[in-house]
N, C-alpha and C positions, 0 to 999 in steps of 0.2 A: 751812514751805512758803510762807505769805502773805511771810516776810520776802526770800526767795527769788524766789518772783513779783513784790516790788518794787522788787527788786534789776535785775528781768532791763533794762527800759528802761536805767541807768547802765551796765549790761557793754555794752549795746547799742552805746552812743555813745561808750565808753571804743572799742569795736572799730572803730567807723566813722569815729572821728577818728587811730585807730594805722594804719588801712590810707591813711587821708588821706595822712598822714606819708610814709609809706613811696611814696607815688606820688609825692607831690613830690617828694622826690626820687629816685625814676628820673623824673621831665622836666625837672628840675633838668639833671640830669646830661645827658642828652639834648639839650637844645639847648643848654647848652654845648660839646659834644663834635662838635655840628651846627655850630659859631660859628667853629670852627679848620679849616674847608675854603675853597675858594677862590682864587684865584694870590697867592704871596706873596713878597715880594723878604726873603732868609733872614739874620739876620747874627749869624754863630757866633763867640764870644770865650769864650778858657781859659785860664787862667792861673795857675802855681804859687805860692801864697802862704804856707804855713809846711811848714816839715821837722819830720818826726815821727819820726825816726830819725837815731840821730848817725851822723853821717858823710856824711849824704848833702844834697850842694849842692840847695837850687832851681834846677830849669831855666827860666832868664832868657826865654827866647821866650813869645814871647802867638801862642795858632792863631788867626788873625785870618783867615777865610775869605776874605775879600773885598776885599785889599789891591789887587789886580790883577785884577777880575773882581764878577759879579755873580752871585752864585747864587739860584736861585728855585725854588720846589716848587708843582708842582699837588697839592693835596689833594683826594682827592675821598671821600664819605662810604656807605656803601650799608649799610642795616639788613636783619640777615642773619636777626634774631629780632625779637622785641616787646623785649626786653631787652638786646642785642647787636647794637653799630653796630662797621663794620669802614671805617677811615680808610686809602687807600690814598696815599702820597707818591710824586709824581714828579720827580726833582731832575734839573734841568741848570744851565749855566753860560753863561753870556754874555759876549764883552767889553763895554770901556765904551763901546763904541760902538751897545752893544744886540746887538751878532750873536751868536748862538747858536752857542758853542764845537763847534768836533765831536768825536765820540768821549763826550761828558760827558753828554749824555742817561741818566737811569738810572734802573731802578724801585728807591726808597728802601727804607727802613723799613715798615712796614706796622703800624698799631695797633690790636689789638683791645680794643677795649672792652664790657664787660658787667655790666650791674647782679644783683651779687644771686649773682655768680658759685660754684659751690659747689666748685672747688679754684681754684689757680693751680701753677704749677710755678717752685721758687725755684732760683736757680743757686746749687748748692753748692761749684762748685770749676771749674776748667778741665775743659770738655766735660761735664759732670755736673749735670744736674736733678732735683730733687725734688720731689714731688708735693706741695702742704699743703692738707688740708681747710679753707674756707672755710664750713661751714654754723652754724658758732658765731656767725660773722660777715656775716648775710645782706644787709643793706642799703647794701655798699659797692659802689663802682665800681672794679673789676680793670681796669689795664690790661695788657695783653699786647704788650709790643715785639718785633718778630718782628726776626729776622736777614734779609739780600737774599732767601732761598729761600723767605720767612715760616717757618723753623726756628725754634726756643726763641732768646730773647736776655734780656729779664728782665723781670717780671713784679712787680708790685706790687696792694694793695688798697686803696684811701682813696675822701672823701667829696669830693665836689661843695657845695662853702660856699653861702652864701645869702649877701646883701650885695651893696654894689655892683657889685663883679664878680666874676663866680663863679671860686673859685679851687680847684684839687686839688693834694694834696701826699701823698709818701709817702717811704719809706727801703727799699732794695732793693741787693743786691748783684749785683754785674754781672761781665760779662767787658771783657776790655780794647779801650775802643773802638775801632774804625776808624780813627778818624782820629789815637787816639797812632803804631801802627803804621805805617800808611800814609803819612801825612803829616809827622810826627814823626820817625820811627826809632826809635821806642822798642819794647824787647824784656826789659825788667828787670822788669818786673814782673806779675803773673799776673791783678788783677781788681780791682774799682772798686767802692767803699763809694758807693754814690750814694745823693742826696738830694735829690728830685725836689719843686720845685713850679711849677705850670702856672696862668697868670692869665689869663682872654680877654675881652678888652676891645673884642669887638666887631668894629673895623676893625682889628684888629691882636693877635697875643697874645706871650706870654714865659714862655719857660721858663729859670726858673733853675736851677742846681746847685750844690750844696756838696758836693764828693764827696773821698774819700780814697784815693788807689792805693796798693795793699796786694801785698803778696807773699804767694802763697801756694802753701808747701809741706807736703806730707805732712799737709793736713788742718789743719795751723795759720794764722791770717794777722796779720800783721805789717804795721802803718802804715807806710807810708813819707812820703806827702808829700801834706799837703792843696791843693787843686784849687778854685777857684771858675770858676764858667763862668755867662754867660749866652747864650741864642738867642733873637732880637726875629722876628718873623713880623711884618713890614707888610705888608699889602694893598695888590696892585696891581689894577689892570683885567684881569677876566679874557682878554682879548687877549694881553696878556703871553706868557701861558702857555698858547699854541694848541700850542703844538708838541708840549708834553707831555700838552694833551688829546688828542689826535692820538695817540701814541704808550700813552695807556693804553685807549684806544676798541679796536686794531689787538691790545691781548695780554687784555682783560678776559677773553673765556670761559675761555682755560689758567688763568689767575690764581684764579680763580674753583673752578675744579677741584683744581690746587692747596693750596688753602686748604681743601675739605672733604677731600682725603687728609691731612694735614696731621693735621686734625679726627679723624680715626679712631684716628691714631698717638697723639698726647696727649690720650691721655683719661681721665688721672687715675688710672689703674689702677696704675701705676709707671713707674720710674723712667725718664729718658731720659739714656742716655751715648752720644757721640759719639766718634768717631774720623775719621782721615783715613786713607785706604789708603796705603804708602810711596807715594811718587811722583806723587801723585794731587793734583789744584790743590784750593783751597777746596769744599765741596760746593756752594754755591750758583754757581759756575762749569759745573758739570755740568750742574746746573738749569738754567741758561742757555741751554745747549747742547739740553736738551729743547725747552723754548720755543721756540727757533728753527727744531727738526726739525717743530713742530706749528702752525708762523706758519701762518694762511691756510688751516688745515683744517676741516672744520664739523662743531663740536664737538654739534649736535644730532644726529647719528647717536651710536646711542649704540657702535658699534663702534671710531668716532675716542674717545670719553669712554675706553671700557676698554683702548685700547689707548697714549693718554696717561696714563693711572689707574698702568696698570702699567709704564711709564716714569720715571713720578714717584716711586712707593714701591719701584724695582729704586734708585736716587740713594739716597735715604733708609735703604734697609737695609744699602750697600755703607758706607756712612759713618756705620751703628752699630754701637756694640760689642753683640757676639753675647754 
């Protein structure tokens, strides 16, 4: 007993310096993840550097976003828990004369982040998510990259560094992105070995990749051709980017709304598979299309809430698999 009672002082401050730990970093992570909002002029580079499969040439093009144009994102950041900051992107396009493209205003990506997270959802295949328990692993920071509609897009778990500047890195497997298709014309191959690390320097951050497009059929995948990309984030004046504060001020409350239906659908419980109905555009074009039916309504009745609620989750249910 007495060696017990002398013990209890050392468990004491074994415990008070493990909970230490565990705070610094979630504020580690935290005002890093604070550090990446702000107006930013974006410059996206990718480009194919080894073939992992014979037969198949590297495509010689670099996605150079910004040959003819200047793309820029308002990030803004809103903590939705103690533990859980939700980073909203707004992308438009400019020429080089500074004028703001039209038509190109867009609500991006969307990132949730959360310390301590107790699942995430991994893409296992075209339109297909898995749920994976995270409680083994409580002191990481999950990020969640949401698709245009904030739907599933991919999702990883890693740590917020200490050091100079703080850096997060993780490996996750994706769908194929946007900009191969859209921009590209690529349709050959089905999902992206990615390999993500994020550096924030403050007035500026960068996200590199080293990813692999992969084919994947029947549950198998198959290398095709390694990928190196980097994205530089320079900080501009928030001036810059009035227009896309403007334009995320005018859809916050849907968005908002949005993101807790969203919240009810992935909740770890299982799995999420997607579809598209024949003839039916992207699901987040539908989405589109609600937002705009609910621009300018007030969403503190709560009759507008349930009756955008269930506009949201009618999108949502017609474009899962039953």
């Amino acid at each position: 007993m007495r060696a017990l009672v002398g013990s209890l002082p050392l468990l004491l401050a074994l415990a008070t310096a493990a909970l230490a730990d565990v705070q610094d970093l979630r504020e580690r992570g935290l005002a890093a993840i604070r550090s990446l909002t702000g107006c930013f002029l974006v410059d996206y580079s990718f480009v194919e550097v080894e073939s992992l499969r014979p037969g198949y040439t590297r495509d010689p093009r670099v996605y150079d976003v910004n040959r003819d144009k200047s793309v820029k994102e308002w990030i803004t950041a809103e903590q939705i828990a103690p533990n859980r900051i939700w980073l909203q992107r707004i992308l438009f396009a400019a020429d080089l004369d500074g004028t703001v493209r039209m038509g190109s205003l867009l609500r991006h990506q969307s990132e949730d982040w959360e310390f301590g997270a107790a699942y995430l959802y991994d893409f296992a295949g075209p339109q297909i998510w898995q749920p994976r328990d995270l409680r083994a692993t409580p002191h990481l920071w999950t990020r969640r990259v949401t698709n245009l509609d904030d739907g599933p897009r991919y999702q990883c778990a890693g740590a917020w560094t200490a050091g100079g500047y703080p850096e997060w890195s993780c490996d996750s497997y994706a769908p194929v992105p946007g900009r191969e298709t859209r921009d590209m014309g690529r349709s050959d191959y089905q999902a992206l070995d990615r390999r993500t690390r994020i550096v924030a320097y403050g007035s500026s951050f960068l996200e590199r990749q080293n990813n692999v497009k992969t084919l994947h059929a029947e549950g198998v995948r198959t290398p095709l051709v390694r990928e190196l990309g980097k994205t530089w984030y320079v900080r501009l004046p928030e001036g810059e980017c009035a227009v896309g504060a403007a334009f995320a001020r005018d859809r916050a409350a849907f968005w908002g709304l949005l993101r807790e239906t969203w919240d009810g659908v992935l909740n770890g419980a299982g799995p999420f598979v997607e579809r598209t109905p024949p003839g039916q555009p992207p699901r987040f074009v539908k989405m589109f299309e609600v937002e705009e039916e609910f621009m300018g309504k007030d969403f503190t009745d709560p009759a507008v809430r349930e009756a955008a609620r269930a506009r949201i989750r009618g999108v949502i249910d017609a474009y899962r698999a039953p």
